[in-house]
Every structure is written in structure tokens, then in C-alpha cells.
C-alpha positions as CSV (number, residue, x, y, z in Angstrom):
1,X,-14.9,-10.5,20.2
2,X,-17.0,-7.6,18.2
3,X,-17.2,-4.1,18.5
4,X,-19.5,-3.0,21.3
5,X,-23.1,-3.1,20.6
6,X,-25.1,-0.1,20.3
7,X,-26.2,1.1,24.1
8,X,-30.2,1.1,24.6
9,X,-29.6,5.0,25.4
10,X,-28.6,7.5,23.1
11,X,-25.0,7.3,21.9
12,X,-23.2,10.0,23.9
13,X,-21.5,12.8,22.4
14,X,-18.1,11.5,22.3
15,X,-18.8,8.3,19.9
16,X,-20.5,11.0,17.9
17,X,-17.5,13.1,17.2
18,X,-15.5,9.8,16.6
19,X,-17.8,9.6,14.2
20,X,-17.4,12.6,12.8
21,X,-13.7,12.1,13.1
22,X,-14.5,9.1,10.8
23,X,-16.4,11.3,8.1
24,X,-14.3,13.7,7.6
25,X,-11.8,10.9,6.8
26,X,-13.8,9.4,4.4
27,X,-14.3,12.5,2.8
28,X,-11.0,13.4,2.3
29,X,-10.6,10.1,0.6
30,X,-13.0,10.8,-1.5
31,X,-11.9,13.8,-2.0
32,X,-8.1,13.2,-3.0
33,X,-9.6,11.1,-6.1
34,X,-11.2,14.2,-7.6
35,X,-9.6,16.8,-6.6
36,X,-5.9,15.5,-8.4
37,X,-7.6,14.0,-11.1
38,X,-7.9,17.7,-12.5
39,X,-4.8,18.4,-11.4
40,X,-2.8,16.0,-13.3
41,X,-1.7,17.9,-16.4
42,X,0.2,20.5,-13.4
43,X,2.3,17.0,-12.0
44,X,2.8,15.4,-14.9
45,X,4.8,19.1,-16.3
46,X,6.3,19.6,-12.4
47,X,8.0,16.1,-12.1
48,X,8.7,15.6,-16.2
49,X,6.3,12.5,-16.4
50,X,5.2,11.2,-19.6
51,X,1.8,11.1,-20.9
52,X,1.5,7.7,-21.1
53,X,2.2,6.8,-17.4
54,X,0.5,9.9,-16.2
55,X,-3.2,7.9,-16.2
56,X,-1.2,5.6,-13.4
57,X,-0.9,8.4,-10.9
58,X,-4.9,7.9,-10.5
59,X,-4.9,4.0,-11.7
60,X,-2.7,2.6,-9.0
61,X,-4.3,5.1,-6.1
62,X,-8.2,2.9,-7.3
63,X,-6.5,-0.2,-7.8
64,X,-5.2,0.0,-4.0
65,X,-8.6,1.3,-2.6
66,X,-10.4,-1.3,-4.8
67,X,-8.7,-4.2,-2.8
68,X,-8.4,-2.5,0.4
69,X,-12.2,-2.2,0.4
70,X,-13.4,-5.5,1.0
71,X,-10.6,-6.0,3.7
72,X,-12.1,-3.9,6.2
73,X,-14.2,-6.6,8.1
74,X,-11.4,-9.1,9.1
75,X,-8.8,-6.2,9.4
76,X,-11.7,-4.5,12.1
77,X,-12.0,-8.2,13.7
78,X,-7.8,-8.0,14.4
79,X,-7.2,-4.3,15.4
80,X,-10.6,-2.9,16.2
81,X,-12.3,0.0,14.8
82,X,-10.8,2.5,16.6
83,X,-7.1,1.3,15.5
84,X,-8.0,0.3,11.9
85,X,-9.2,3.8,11.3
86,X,-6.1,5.1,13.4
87,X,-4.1,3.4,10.8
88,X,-6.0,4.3,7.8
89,X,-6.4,8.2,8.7
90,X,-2.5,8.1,9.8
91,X,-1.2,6.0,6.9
92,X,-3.2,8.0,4.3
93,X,-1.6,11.6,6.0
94,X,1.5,10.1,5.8
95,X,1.3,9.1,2.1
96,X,-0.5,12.3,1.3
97,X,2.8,14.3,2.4
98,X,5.1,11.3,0.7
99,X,3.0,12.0,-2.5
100,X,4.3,16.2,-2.2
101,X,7.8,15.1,-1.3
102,X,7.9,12.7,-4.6
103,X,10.8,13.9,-7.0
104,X,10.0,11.3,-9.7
105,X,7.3,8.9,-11.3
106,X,8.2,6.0,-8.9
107,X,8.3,7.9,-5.7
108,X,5.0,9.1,-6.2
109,X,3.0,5.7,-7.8
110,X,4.1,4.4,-4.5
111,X,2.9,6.8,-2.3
112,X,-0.4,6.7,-4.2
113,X,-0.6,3.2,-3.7
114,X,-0.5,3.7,0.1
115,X,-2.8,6.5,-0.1
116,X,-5.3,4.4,-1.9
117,X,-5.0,1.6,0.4
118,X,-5.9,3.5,3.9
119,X,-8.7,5.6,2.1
120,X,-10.1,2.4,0.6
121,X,-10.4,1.6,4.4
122,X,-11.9,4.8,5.3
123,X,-15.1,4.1,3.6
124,X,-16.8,1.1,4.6
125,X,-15.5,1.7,7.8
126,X,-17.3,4.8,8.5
127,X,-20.8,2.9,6.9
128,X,-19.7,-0.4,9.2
129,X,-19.9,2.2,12.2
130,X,-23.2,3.3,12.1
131,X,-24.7,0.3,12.9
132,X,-21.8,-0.6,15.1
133,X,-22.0,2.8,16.9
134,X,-25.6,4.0,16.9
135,X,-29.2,2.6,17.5
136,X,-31.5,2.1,14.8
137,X,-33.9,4.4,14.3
138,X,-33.8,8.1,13.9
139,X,-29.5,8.2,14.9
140,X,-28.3,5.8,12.1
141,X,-30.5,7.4,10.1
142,X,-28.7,10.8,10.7
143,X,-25.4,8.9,10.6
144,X,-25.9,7.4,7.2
145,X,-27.2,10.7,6.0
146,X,-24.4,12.5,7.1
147,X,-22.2,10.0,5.6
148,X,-24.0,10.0,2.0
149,X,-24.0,13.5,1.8
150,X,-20.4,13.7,2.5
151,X,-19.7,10.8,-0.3
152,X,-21.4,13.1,-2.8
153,X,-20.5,16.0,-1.4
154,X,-17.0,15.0,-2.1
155,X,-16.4,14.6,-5.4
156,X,-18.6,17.6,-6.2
157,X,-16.2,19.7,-4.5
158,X,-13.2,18.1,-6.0
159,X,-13.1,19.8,-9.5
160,X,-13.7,23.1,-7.8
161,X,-11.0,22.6,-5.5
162,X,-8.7,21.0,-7.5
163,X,-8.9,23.7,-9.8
164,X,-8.8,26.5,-6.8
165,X,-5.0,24.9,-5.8
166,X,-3.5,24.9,-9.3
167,X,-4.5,28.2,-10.0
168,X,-3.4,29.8,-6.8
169,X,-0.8,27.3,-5.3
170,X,1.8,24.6,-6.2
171,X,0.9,21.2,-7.1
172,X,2.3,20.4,-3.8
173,X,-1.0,21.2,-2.2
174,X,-3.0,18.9,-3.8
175,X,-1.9,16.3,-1.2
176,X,-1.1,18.7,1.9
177,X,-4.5,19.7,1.9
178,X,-5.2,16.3,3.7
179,X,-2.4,16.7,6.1
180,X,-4.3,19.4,9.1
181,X,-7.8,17.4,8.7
182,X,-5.8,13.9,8.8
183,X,-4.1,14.7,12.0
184,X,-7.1,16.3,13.3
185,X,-9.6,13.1,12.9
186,X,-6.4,10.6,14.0
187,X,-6.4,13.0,17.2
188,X,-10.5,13.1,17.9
189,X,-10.7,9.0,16.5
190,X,-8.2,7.6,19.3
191,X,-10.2,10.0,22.0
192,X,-13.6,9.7,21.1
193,X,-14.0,6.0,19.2
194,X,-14.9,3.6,21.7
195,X,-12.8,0.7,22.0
196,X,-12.8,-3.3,21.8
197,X,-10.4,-6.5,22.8
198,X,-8.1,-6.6,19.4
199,X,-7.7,-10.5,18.2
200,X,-4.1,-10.0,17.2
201,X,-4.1,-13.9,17.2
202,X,-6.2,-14.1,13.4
203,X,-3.2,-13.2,12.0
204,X,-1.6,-16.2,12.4
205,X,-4.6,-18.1,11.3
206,X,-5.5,-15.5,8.4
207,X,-5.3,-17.4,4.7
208,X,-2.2,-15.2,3.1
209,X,-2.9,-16.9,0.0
210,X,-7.0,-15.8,-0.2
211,X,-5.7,-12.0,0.4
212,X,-3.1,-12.7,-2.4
213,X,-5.3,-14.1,-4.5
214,X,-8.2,-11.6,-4.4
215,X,-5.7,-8.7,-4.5
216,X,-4.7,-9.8,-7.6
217,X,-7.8,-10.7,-9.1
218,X,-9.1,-6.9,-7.6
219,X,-6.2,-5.7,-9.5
220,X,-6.8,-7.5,-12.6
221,X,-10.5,-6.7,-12.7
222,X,-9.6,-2.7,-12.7
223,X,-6.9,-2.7,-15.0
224,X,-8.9,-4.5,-17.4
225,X,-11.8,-1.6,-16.9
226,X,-9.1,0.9,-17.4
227,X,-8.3,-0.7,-20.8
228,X,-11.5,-1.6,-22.4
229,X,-12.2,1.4,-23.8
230,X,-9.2,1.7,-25.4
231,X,-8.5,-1.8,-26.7
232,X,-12.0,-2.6,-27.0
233,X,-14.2,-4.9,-24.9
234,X,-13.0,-8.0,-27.0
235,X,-9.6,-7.1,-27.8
236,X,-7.4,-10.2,-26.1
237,X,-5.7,-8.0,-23.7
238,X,-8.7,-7.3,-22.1
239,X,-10.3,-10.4,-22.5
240,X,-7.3,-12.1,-20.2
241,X,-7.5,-9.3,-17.7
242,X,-10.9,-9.9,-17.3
243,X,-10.5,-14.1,-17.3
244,X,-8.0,-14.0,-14.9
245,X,-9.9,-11.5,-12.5
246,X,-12.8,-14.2,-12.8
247,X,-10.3,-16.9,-12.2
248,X,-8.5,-15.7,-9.6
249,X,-11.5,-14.5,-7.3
250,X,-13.3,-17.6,-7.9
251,X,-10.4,-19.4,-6.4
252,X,-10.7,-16.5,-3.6
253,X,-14.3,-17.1,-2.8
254,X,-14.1,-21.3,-3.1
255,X,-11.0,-21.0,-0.3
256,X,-12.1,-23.0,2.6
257,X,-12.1,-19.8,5.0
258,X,-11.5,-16.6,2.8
259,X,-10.5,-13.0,3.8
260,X,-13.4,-11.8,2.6
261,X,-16.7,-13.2,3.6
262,X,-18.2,-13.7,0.4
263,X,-20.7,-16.6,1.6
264,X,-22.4,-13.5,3.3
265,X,-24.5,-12.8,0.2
266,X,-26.2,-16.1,0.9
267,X,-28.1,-13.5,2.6
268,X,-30.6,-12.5,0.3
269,X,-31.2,-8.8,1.2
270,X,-27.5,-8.3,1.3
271,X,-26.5,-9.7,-1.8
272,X,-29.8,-7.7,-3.0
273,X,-28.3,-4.7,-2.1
274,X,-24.9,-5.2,-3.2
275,X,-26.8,-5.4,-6.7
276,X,-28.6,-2.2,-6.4
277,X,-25.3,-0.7,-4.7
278,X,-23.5,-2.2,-8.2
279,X,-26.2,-0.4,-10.2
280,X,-26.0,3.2,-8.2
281,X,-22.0,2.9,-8.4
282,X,-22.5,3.1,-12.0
283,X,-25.2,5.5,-12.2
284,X,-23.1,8.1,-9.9
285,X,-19.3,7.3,-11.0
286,X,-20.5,7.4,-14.4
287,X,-22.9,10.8,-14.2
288,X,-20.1,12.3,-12.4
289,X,-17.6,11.7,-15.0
290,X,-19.6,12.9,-18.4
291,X,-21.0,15.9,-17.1
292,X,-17.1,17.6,-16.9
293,X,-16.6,15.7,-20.1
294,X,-19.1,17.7,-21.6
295,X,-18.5,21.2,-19.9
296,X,-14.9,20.6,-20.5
297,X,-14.7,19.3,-24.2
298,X,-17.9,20.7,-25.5
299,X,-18.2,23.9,-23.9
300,X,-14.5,24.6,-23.0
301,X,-14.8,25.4,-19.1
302,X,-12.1,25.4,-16.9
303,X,-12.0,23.1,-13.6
304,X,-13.2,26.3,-11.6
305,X,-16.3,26.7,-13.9
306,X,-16.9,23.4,-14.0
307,X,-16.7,22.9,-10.0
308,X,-19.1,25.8,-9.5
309,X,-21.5,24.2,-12.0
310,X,-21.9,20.4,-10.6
311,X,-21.9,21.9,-7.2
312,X,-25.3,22.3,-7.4
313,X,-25.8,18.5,-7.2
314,X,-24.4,18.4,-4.2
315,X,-25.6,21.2,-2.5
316,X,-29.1,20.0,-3.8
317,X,-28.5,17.2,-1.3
318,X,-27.0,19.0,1.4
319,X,-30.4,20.5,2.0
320,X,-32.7,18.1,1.2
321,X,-30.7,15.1,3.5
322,X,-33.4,16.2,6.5
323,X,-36.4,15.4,4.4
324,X,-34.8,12.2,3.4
325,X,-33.9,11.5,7.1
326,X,-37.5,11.7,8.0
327,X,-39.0,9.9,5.1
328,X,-36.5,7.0,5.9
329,X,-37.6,6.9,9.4
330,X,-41.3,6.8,9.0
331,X,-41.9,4.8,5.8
332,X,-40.9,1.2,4.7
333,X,-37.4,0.7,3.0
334,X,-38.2,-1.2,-0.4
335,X,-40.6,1.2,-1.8
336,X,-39.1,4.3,-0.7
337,X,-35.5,3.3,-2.1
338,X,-37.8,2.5,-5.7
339,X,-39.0,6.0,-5.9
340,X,-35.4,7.2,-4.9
341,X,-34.4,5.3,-7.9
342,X,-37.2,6.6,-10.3
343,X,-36.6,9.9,-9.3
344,X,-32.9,9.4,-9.9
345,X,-33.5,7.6,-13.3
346,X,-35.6,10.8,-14.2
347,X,-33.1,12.8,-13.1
348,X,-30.1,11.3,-14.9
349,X,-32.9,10.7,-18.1
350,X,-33.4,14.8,-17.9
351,X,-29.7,15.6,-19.2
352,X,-30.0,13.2,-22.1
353,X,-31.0,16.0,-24.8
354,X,-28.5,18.4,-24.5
355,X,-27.2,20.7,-27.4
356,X,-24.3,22.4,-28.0
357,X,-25.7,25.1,-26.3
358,X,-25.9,24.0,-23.1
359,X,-24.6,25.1,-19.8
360,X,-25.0,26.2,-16.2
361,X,-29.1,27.2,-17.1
362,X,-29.8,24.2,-18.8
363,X,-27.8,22.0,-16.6
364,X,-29.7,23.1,-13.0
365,X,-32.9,21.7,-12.8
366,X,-31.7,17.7,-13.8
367,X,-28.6,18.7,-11.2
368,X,-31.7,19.3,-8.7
369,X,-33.8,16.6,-9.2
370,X,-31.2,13.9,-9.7
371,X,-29.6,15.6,-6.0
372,X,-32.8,15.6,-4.3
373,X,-33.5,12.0,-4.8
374,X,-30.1,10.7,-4.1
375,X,-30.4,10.6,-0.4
376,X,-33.4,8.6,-0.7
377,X,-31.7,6.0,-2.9
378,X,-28.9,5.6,-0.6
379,X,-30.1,5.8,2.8
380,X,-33.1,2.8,2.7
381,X,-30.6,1.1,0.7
382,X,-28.1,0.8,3.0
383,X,-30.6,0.2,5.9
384,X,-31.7,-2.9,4.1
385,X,-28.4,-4.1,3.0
386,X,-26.1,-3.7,6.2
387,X,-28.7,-2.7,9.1
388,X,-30.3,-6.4,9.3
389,X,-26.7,-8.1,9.6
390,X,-25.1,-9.4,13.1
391,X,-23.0,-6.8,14.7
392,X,-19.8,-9.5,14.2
393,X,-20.7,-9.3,9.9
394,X,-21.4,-5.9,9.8
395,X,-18.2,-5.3,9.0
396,X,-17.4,-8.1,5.9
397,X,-20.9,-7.0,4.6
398,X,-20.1,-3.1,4.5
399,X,-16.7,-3.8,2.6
400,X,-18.9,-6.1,-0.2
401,X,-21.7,-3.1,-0.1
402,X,-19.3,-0.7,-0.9
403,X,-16.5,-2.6,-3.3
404,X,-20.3,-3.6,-4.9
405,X,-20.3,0.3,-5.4
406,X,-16.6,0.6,-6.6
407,X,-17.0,-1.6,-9.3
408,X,-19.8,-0.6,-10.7
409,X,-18.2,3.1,-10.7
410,X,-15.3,1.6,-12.6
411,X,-17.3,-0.3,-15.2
412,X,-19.9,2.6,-15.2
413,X,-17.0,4.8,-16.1
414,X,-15.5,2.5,-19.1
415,X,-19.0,2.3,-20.4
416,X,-19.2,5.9,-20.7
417,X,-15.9,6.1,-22.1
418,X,-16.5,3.4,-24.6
419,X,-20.1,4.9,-25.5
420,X,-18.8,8.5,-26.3
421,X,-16.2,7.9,-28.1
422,X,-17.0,5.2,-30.1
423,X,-20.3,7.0,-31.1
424,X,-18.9,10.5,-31.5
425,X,-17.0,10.1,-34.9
426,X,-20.2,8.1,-36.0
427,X,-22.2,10.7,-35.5
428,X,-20.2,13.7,-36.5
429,X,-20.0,11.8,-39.6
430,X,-23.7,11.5,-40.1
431,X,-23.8,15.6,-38.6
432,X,-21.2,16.5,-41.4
433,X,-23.5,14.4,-44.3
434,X,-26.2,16.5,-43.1
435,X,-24.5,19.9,-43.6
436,X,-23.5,18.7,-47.3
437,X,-27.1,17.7,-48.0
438,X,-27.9,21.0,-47.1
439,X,-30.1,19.5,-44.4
440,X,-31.9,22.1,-42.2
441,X,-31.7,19.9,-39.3
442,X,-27.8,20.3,-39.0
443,X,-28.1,23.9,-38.0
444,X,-30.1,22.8,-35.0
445,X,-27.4,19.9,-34.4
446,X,-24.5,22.5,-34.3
447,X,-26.4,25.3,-32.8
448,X,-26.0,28.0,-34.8
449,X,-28.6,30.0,-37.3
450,X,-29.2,28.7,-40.4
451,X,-27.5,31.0,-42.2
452,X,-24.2,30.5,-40.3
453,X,-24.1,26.5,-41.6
454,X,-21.9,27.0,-45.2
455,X,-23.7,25.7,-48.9
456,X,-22.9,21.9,-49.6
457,X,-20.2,23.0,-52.6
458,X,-18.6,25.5,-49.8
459,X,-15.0,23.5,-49.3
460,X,-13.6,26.5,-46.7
461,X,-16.8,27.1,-45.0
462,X,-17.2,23.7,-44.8
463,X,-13.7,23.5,-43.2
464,X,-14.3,26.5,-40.6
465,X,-17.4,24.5,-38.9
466,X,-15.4,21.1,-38.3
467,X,-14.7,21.7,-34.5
468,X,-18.5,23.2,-34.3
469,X,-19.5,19.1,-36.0
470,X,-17.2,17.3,-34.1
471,X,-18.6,19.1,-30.5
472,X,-22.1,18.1,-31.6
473,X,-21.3,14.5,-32.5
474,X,-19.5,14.4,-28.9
475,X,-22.5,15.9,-27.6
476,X,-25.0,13.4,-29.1
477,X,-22.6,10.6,-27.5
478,X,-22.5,12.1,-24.3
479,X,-26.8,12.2,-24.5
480,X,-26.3,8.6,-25.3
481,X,-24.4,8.0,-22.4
482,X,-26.7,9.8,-19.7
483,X,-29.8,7.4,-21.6
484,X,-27.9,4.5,-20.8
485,X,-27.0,5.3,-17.2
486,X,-30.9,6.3,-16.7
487,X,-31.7,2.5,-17.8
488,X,-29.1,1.8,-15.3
489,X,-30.4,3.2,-12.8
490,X,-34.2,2.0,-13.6
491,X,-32.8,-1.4,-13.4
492,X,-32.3,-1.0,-9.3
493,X,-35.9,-0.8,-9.1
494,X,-37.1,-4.3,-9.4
495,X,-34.2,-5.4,-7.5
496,X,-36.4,-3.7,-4.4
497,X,-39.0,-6.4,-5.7
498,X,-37.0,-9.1,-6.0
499,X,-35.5,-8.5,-2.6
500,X,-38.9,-9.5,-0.5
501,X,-40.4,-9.0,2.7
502,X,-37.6,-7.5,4.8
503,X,-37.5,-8.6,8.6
504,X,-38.9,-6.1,10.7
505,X,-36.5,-6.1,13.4
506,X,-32.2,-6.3,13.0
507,X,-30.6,-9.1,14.2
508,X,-28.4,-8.5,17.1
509,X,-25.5,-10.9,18.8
């Protein structure tokens, strides 16, 4: 038994504020990622944690949502939608004020687990409802606007927020936030969500050893991502992490019936769009990581500064979602998610020749373009990938769209990290040889007059500018990085190719 079927009429108000409901969720999940993440160095002093754990208060909350991800189709087949987000929304409240009450390391990494777990569920749930919930057209094209924006919206916000909390309240309130808007969509979800018959009876027929299996090889995957940059890529510790991970979900995927539906990208539009979903989770996890990297390290801003400056991205999208909405609705899906991606790749291309010098002026425009063109990368994209598929799939085929996503935000992000800074001692070595040589192109590289940069044979002057060379080799790293993730992101455009004719009409059971 599936969820119900889209009516032939409008969806009624009530399934729309379960839907909201839903959103707000997800974005609090989202949320919670960003918004603790610069909040870290306040709990790791509060509960006497050392810095070499600290990285696991963040590590096991992705780990958890990483798994829990490409669960959601057969957990929505046993409980229905309604009650699988009643449990994720409720279990991730409830481990948001377990993660406050935590008096030590242990108490908290569990929590966190939790917490990652049920918002790992919040996500492709909410993108498995649209097409559940609403008919296609002009309402899931609002519904995976609204959806998008909130994803981006999300961690845009974090920083800012994050930053608001430890400045002006305890630490405490980096997880209580969730607590009024968790009770509040559990509340309007179990009112407004329609219901379906639950098949409690899977369970005894579910492969334990599959979910076991893939768990672990989820696990394995992310710690290994975690690592690389550190270890290095070929360092042996990483390369078993990332054997076994192959190993073990291998073994998942050849299991006679699986928990997770991986034969579904036999489908070649979905597996098509898991691709280009892989590409845009590196693009946007690892944009979204460099640019604080850069305002924080580089130009020394604080996490208030630096939310009010990548707001713009987001914001940027808020307002241009309508357009997007309208272009979605009127033109063909393939070429309109290409020029979202060209746009995007221009966008993200745009911030790869900073200086030293840059900030909040400098920093707007690429902010704007790369937010207008979002929307239009992610809404025809996720039309093509999930809106085609049988009602009783849609499910299994938003958890791979979206842990598709995930991973490439985790291996975008261990790129970025093994790009800068592997690259910046390189080139603040070649940045300090220039200043020796007397070179008049190091002046421009550590933004400062010429007559500022000290003679070659000037030992103390040559001293004072050190921090000055080392931000400009980080800076030419970071450039590096934001060129890599623009080839990234080109890369999704051929995939729209590649893809072919699209049917014209989605399947329905």
C-alpha cells in the first residue's frame, strides 16, 4: 500500500500546511549542522572536551544523517509518511534538548547521533512528498521551490545565527532553538499530513543484515572523507576506509532484496540525476565551506560578520525562486537545468580571483549570480530525477537523490580541504621568493603599496610581513579551490545530454 496519489483537484490547504510542517523540519535540520558548527569552540570550553574529539560533535551528527538518508523509502512503506516524519521531527526535538542536558563528551556524541539520524530523514522526506502530495505542474513546482530555498536558505543563516546565540546566550541554545519549531511541525504534521495503511508486517521480512551492512559501509565512506585531508588521499588509513566502504556497500547492493533500492538507478534519468545531484552536492557543500574559510582566516571576521555576508546568497534566491518557478513550468527540463548550471559554474568561477583585499563589496555580485541560478539548477533537476518515478519508488529514489547530494558535499568538502592547504604553504613559499627577489608583483599578491613590501636584505621587515604572505598563499588556494568547484559544476551539464529524451508524462500506479 503507497501513500495516496495526488487528487485531480488542487491539494487542499491542510496537506499544504503539512507540508509546511515538513519544511520547516527539514530546515531545522539543516539548520542544526551550521549553526553548531560555529559554535563549537563555546562546547568544547563549556563541557572540558578536548580538541581532538571536538571534530566528532559534527562527524557523528553526518555520519547518522548520511545512513539515515537512503532509509527513508522502506521506513515510509512501514510507518507512512505522516508517522515517519512524526518520528523524525519528535526524535530530533528530543535529542536536540538531550544534546543541552549533556554533562560530558559521551552524553552529547549520542545525542548527536540521534539528532542526525531523524534529520537525515527530514530531508528526502519532505522532496518524496511533493510528488506524493501535490500535482504536477505549477503546485510541485512551488513545493520544490519552497523546499530548495529553504535548503539554501538554511545554512546561510546558520553562521549568522550561530554566532547571534554565542554572543548573547549559553551554548545551551544552540540545540533549544529547535525545540518550539519541533513541537510545532510534530503538532500541524499529525493534523494536516494525510494518512495511509502502515505495513508494520515488512519488518519482519526486512534484510537486518543489508541495513547493517550499508550502515557501516555509509559510515566507513564518511569517516574516510573526514580523514583524507589530513592523512592524505593514499595514506593506508584512508585507503581501507574507503575499500571497505566499497566492499561493504557492494555486498549491500548485490543482497537479493536490499533496504535500499539501488536497482532503481537502472532507471536512466534517475541515476542521471543522482549524478548531477552528486556534482551540485559538491559544488554547494564545498562553496559554502571556503567562502567562511576565507572571511574567517584571511580577513579575520567573526561568525556574525561572516553570516551577514553569505546571506546574500541566500536571499538572492529567496527572491528570484518565483521566476525560477515560472521558467520551470513553461520550458523543457534538460536545457533549463544546463543554463542553471552554466550560470552556477559562472557564478562559483566569479570568486576565483580574489585578493587579500577582498570582502563584503567584492564578494556581492558572484554571491548574486551564483544565488540566482541555483533555483534553476535544482528545481528541473529534481523534476527529472524523482517526478517521472511510480508513486510506490518515489520514496527509495528521493533517499538516493539526496544521499547522491550528501556525498558529494562530503567529498566536495575534503577536496577543498585537501586543495587549500596543501597549496597554501606552496604558494606562500613562491609569494615569500618573490618579496626576496624584490619582485614587483608580490606587492599586488599581499595587497599592500609597493613601498610597504621590505628590501630583499631586510631580515625584520621581512619578518613583520609573514602573516600578510601566508594570508595570500591561503588566498591563492582558496581561488584554486572555487576554479575547481566551477569545473565541477560545468561537469553537470553534459550529464543533461547524456540523460535523453525525457518522457513527457510521469508515471503513475
Amino acid at each position: 500500500m503507497t501513500e495516496k496519489a495526488p487528487p485531480e483537484d488542487a491539494a487542499p490547504l491542510r496537506v499544504w500546511f503539512g507540508f509546511a510542517a515538513m519544511s520547516l523540519g527539514m530546515f531545522m535540520a539543516v539548520l542544526d549542522i551550521q549553526i553548531v558548527v560555529t559554535s563549537l569552540p563555546a562546547i568544547q570550553q563549556a563541557l572540558g572536551i578536548g580538541p581532538d574529539l571536538m571534530s566528532w560533535v559534527q562527524t557523528s551528527y553526518l555520519i547518522a544523517e548520511v545512513i539515515a538518508i537512503p532509509l527513508t523509502g522502506i521506513l515510509t512503506r512501514i510507518f507512512s509518511l505522516r508517522y515517519v516524519f512524526a518520528l523524525a521531527i519528535g526524535g530530533f526535538t528530543l535529542a536536540s534538548v538531550g544534546c543541552a542536558l549533556s554533562g560530558g563528551f559521551t552524553s552529547l556524541i549520542v545525542m548527536r547521533v540521534l539528532q542526525g539520524f531523524c534529520g537525515g530523514l527530514l530531508i528526502p522526506l519532505v522532496f518524496s512528498a511533493i510528488f506524493t502530495l501535490f500535482k504536477p505542474g505549477l503546485e510541485q513546482a512551488v513545493a520544490t521551490a519552497a523546499a530548495g530555498v529553504l535548503a539554501v536558505l538554511a545554512p546561510a543563516f546558520g553562521p549568522i545565527g550561530g554566532g547571534y546565540i554565542t554572543h548573547h546566550l549559553s551554548w545551551h541554545w544552540l540545540f533549544l532553538v529547535n525545540v518550539l519549531p519541533g513541537i510545532a511541525s510534530l503538532g500541524a504534521g499529525l493534523i494536516c499530513l494525510p494518512g495511509a495503511e502502515r505495513q508494520l508486517g515488512l519488518l519482519r521480512r526486512l534484510d537486518w543484515l543489508s541495513l547493517g551492512v550499508i550502515a557501516a559501509g555509509l559510515a566507513a565512506l564518511e569517516i574516510g572523507l573526514k580523514n583524507a585531508p589530513d592523512n592524505g588521499w593514499m595514506s593506508a588509513r584512508v585507503l581501507a576506509l574507503l575499500a571497505l566502504a566499497a566492499a561493504l556497500l557492494g555486498a549491500a547492493i548485490l543482497r537479493p532484496n536490499p533496504v535500499v533500492e539501488f536497482r532503481l538507478l537502472r532507471d536512466r534519468t534517475l541515476a542521471h540525476g543522482c549524478a548531477a545531484s552528486f556534482l551540485l552536492g559538491a559544488s554547494l557543500f564545498g562553496a559554502g565551506y571556503i567562502m567562511p574559510v576565507f572571511l574567517a582566516f584571511v580577513r579575520r571576521h567573526d561568525p556574525l560578520e561572516i553570516g551577514a555576508i553569505v546571506l546574500v546568497t541566500g536571499l538572492t534566491q529567496l527572491l528570484t525562486a518565483p521566476i525560477a518557478v515560472l521558467l520551470d513550468r513553461y520550458l523543457p527540463p534538460r536545457p533549463l537545468a544546463a543554463i542553471g548550471f552554466a550560470g552556477l559554474a559562472v557564478g562559483v568561477a566569479m570568486s576565483g580571483f580574489q585578493d587579500v583585499n577582498t570582502d563584503y563589496d567584492q564578494m556581492f555580485w558572484p554571491q548574486v549570480v551564483r544565488g540566482c541560478f541555483m533555483a534553476l539548477c535544482m528545481l528541473p533537476l529534481t523534476r527529472l530525477s524523482l517526478g517521472l518515478m511510480p508513486l510506490s519508488q518515489v520514496g527509495d529514489a528521493s533517499g538516493l537523490y539526496n544521499l547522491s547530494r550528501n556525498l558529494g558535499g562530503a567529498i566536495g568538502i575534503a577536496l577543498a580541504d585537501t586543495v587549500i592547504f596543501s597549496r597554501a604553504p606552496e604558494h606562500a613559499d613562491r609569494i615569500a621568493d618573490l618579496v626576496r627577489s624584490g619582485a614587483p608583483e608580490a606587492a599586488r599578491l599581499l595587497g599592500m603599496p609597493p613601498g610597504d613590501v621590505p628590501a630583499p636584505d631586510d631580515a625584520m621587515g621581512m619578518m613583520s610581513i609573514m602573516d600578510a604572505v601566508q594570508d595570500a598563499g591561503l588566498t591563492l588556494a582558496i581561488n584554486e579551490a572555487w576554479l575547481m568547484f566551477a569545473a565541477i559544476t560545468a561537469a553537470a551539464i553534459p550529464l543533461m545530454w547524456m540523460m535523453g529524451p525525457v518522457r513527457k508524462h510521469p508515471r503513475r500506479d
